[in-house]
N, C-alpha and C positions, 0 to 999 in steps of 0.2 A: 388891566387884568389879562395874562396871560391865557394861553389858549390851552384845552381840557389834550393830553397824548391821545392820540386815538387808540393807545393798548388798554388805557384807562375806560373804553367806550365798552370794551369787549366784558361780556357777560360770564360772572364767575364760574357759572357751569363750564364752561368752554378749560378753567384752567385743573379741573379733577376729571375731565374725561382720560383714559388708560389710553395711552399711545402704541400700537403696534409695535412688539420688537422687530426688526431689521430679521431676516432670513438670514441662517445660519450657514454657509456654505459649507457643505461637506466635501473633503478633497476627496480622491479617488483613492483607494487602497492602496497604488503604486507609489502614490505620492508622499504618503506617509513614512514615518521613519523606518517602521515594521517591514512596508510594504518595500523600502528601497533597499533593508539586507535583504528578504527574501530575492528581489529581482536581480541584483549582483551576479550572482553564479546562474540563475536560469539565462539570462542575456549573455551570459561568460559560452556557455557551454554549449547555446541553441549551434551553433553551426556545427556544433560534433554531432549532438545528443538530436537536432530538430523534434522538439518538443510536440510539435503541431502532431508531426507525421507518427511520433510515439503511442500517444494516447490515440491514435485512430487505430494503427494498430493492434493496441489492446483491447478496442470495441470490437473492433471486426473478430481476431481473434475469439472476445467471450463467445460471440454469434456465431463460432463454429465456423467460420469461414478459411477453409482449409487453403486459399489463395495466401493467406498473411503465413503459414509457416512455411511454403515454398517460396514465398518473396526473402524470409530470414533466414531462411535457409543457405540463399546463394548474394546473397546482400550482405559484405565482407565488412562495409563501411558500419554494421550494424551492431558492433562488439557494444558501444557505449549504451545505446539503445537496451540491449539486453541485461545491462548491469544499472541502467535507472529503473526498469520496469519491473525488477526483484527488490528491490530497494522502496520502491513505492508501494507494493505490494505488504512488505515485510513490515511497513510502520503504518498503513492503515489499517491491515487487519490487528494490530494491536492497540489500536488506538480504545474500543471494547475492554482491553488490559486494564488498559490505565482506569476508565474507570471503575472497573474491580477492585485493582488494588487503592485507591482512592478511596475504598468502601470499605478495606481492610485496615490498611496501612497506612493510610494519608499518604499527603502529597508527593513528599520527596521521599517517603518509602516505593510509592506507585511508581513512580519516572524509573527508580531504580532495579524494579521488579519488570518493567516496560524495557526497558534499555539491554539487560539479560535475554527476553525475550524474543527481540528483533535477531539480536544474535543467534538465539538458538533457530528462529525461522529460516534464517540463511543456513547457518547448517546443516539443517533436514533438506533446503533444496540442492547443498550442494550433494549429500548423499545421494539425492536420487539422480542426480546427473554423474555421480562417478557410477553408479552401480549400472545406469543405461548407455553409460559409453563404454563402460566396460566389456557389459553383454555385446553392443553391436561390432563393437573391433574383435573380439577374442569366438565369442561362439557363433555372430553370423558372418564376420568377415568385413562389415560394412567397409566403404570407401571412406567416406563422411570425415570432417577430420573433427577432435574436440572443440574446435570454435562454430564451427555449423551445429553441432549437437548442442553447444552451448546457448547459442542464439534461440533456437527453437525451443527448448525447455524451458528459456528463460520467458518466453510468450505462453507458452503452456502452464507455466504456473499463475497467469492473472487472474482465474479465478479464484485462488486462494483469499483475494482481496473483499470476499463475501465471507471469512470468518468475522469481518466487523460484527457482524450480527447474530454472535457466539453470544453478545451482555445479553439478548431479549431472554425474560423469563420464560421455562417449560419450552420454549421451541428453541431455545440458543444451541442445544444439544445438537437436536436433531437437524438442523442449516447444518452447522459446523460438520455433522458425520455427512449427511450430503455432498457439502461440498470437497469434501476428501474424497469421497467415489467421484464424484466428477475430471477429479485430479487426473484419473486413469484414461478414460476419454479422451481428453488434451493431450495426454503424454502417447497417448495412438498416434496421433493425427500430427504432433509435432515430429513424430520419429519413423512416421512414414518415408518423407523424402530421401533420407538418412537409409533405408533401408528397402527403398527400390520399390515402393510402393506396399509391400509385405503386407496384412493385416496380422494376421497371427505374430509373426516376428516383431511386430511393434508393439502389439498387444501384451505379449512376453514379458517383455524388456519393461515398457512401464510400468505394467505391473510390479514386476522382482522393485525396478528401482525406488516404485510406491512406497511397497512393503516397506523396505528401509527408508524413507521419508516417516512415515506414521512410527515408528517404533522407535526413531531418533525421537522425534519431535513429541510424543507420549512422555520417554522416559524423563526427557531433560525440563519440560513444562511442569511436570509431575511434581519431581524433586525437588524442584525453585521454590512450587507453590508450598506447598509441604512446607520445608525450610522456613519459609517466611513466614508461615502462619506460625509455627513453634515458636520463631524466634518474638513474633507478637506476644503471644500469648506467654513466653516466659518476662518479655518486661511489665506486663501487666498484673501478672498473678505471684509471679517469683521474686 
C-alpha cells in the first residue's frame, strides 16, 4: 500500500479560505496613455515656455508682488510665457462653463458653447491690451514697446482664473463682479513700469482698457448664451 500525498493530509478548511488579491500597481499619470499626449508638448516647449518659472510667476503675481511685472517687463525671452499664461487662464476660468452648459445643453452642446467662450476670453483681453497700449503710446508717450505691454498684461490678467468660481450658487455673481474690479489693480501695477512708475497714468489706461474688456466680454457671452438657450428651447418645444 502506497503512501497517503501529504496535500491529501491538509485540512479542508485550509482549501475555501479567500486568498488575498495581489496589489494592484497603479502607474503614475505620466505614464499613462492620457498622461504621455499631455506631456509631449509640455516637455516640447519647457525650454521656451519653462513651465516651472511660469506658474511661480503667476503666484507671486496673484500676491501682488509687483517685482514679477518688472522682471516681465524687461524679460524679452518671455513672449511665450505670456501667451501660455492667457491661455491657461482662458480655459480654466471656463472650465465653470462647461459645466453650465452641461446643465443646459449636454455635452457636445457644452464643449461647443465652452470652445466660443475661450475665444471670446481672449478677445476681451486682447481689447484691453490694444486700448492700454494705445493710451500709453498716443496720450502718455510711453517708451515701452507693445511686447513689454504685452508681457505685463498678460500676468495681470491671472486673476481672471478665479472666474472658475462664477458655477457656485448666489455668490457665483458676486466672485465673478470681484474679480473683474480686481482686473483694474493688476492692470495698475503691470502698467506702471511701462509708464515711469505713474500711478494715475497707469490707473487711467487700465481702466479705459478695462472698460473695454467688460463690455466686449459682456456683449459677446451674452449673445452666445442667449443664442443657445433659443436654439435649445426651439428643438425641444418646436
Amino acid at each position: 500500500m502506497g503512501r497517503v500525498p501529504r496535500a491529501w493530509m491538509k485540512p479542508l478548511e485550509d482549501d475555501y479560505k479567500v486568498k488575498p488579491l495581489p496589489e494592484r500597481k497603479r502607474r503614475p499619470f505620466h505614464e499613462t496613455v492620457v498622461g504621455r499626449a499631455v506631456m509631449v508638448p509640455i516637455r516640447r516647449l519647457d525650454p521656451y515656455v519653462r513651465w516651472w518659472e511660469l506658474l511661480e510667476r503667476m503666484l507671486h503675481g496673484v500676491m501682488l508682488d509687483t517685482s514679477v511685472f518688472k522682471d516681465v517687463h524687461e524679460d524679452e525671452s518671455a513672449n511665450l510665457q505670456a501667451v501660455a499664461a492667457v491661455a491657461i487662464v482662458a480655459v480654466v476660468q471656463n472650465i465653470s462653463l462647461l459645466l453650465i452648459g452641461m446643465f443646459w445643453f449636454g455635452f457636445f452642446g457644452a464643449l461647443g458653447y465652452v470652445a466660443r467662450a475661450i475665444s471670446d476670453a481672449m478677445v476681451s483681453w486682447v481689447i484691453w491690451l490694444v486700448v492700454a497700449y494705445a493710451l500709453c503710446k498716443v496720450l502718455f508717450r510711453s517708451r515701452a514697446g507693445f511686447m513689454q505691454i504685452f508681457r505685463t498684461l498678460a500676468f495681470a490678467y491671472v486673476p481672471a482664473i478665479f472666474l472658475f468660481f462664477q458655477v457656485i450658487p448666489l455668490y457665483g455673481v458676486t466672485l465673478a463682479a470681484l474679480t473683474y474690479l480686481a482686473l483694474i489693480e493688476y492692470g495698475v501695477l503691470a502698467l506702471r513700469p511701462a509708464l515711469n512708475g505713474s500711478i494715475w497714468k497707469a490707473l487711467l489706461a487700465s481702466f479705459v482698457g478695462w472698460f473695454g474688456l467688460l463690455v466686449v466680454s459682456l456683449i459677446l457671452s451674452e449673445s452666445q448664451l442667449f443664442t443657445l438657450i433659443q436654439d435649445w428651447i426651439a428643438e425641444q418645444w418646436l
